[in-house]
C-alpha positions as CSV (number, residue, x, y, z in Angstrom):
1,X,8.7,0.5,11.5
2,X,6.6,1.9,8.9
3,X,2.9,1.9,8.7
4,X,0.2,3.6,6.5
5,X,-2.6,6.3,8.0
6,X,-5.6,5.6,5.4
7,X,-7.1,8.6,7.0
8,X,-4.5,11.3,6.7
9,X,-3.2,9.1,3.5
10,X,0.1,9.1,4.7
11,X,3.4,6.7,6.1
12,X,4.1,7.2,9.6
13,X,7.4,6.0,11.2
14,X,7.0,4.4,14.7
15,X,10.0,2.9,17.0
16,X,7.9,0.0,18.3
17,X,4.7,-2.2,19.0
18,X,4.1,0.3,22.0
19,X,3.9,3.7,19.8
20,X,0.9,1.5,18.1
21,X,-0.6,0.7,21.7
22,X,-0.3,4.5,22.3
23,X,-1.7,4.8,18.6
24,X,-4.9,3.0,20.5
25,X,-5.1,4.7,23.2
26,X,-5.7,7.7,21.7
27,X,-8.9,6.6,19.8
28,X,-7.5,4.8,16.5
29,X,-7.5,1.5,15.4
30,X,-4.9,-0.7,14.2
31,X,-5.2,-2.7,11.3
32,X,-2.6,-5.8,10.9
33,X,-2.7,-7.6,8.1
34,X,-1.3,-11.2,8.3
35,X,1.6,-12.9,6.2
36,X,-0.7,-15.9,6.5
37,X,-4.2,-17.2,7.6
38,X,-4.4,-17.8,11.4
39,X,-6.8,-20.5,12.6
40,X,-7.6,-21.1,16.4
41,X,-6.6,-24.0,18.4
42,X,-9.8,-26.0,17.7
43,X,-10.1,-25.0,14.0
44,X,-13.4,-23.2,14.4
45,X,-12.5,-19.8,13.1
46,X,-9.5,-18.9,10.4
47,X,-8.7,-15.0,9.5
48,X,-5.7,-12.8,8.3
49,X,-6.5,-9.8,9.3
50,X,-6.8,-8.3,12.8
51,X,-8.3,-4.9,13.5
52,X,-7.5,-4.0,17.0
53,X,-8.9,-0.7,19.1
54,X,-9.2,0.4,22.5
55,X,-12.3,0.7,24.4
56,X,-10.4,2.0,27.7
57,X,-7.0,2.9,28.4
58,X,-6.1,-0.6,29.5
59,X,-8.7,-2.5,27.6
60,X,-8.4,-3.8,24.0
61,X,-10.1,-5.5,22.1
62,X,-9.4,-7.7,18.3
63,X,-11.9,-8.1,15.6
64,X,-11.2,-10.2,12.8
65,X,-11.3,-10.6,8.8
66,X,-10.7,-13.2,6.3
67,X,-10.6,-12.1,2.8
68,X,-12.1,-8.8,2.9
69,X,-15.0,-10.2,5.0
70,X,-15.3,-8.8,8.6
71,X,-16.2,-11.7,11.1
72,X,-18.5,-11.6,14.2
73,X,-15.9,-12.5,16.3
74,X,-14.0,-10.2,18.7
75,X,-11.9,-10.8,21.7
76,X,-11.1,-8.8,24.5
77,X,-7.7,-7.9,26.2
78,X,-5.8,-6.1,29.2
79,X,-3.1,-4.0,28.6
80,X,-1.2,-6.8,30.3
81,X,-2.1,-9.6,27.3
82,X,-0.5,-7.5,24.6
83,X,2.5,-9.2,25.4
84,X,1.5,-12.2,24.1
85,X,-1.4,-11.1,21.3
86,X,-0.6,-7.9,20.0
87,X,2.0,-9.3,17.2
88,X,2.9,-6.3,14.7
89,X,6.2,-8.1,14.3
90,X,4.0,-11.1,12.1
91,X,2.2,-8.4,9.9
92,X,2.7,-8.0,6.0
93,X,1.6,-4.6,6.4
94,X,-0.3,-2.3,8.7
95,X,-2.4,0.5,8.4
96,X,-4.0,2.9,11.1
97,X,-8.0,3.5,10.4
């Protein structure tokens, strides 16, 4: 999997979503940006962009944009919900800020 560094304004090839957890972990944050808008399940917030970073080794947590606007929203995450959340796979592109 490809993905750009806007910092070191470079491509950097990475096997799997868990080279971008470790990406995290080491104090970057990882920018996916969506093939399409995602709304919630009640319709209350929309966004196609997720900026995700790590505020502990095993904590995460997900802030959101929608069309270049960053939203007050964030969520937060264990290691354990990455599983389920953390979905590079549905990305257009992503880029490491």
């Amino acid at each position: 999997m490809k993905i750009y560094d806007t910092v070191k304004k470079e491509d950097v090839e990475i096997s799997d979503y868990r080279d971008l957890i470790k990406i995290m972990q080491d104090g970057r944050q990882v920018d996916l940006y969506l093939k399409e808008k995602k709304s919630d399940e009640d319709g209350y917030m929309s966004w196609d962009v997720e900026h995700w970073s790590s505020v502990a080794p095993k904590r995460f947590i997900r802030c959101y944009s929608l069309e270049g606007r960053v939203l007050g929203e964030s969520t937060g995450h264990n290691i354990y919900d990455l599983e389920n959340e953390f979905k590079p796979a549905e990305a257009a592109k992503i880029e490491l800020s």
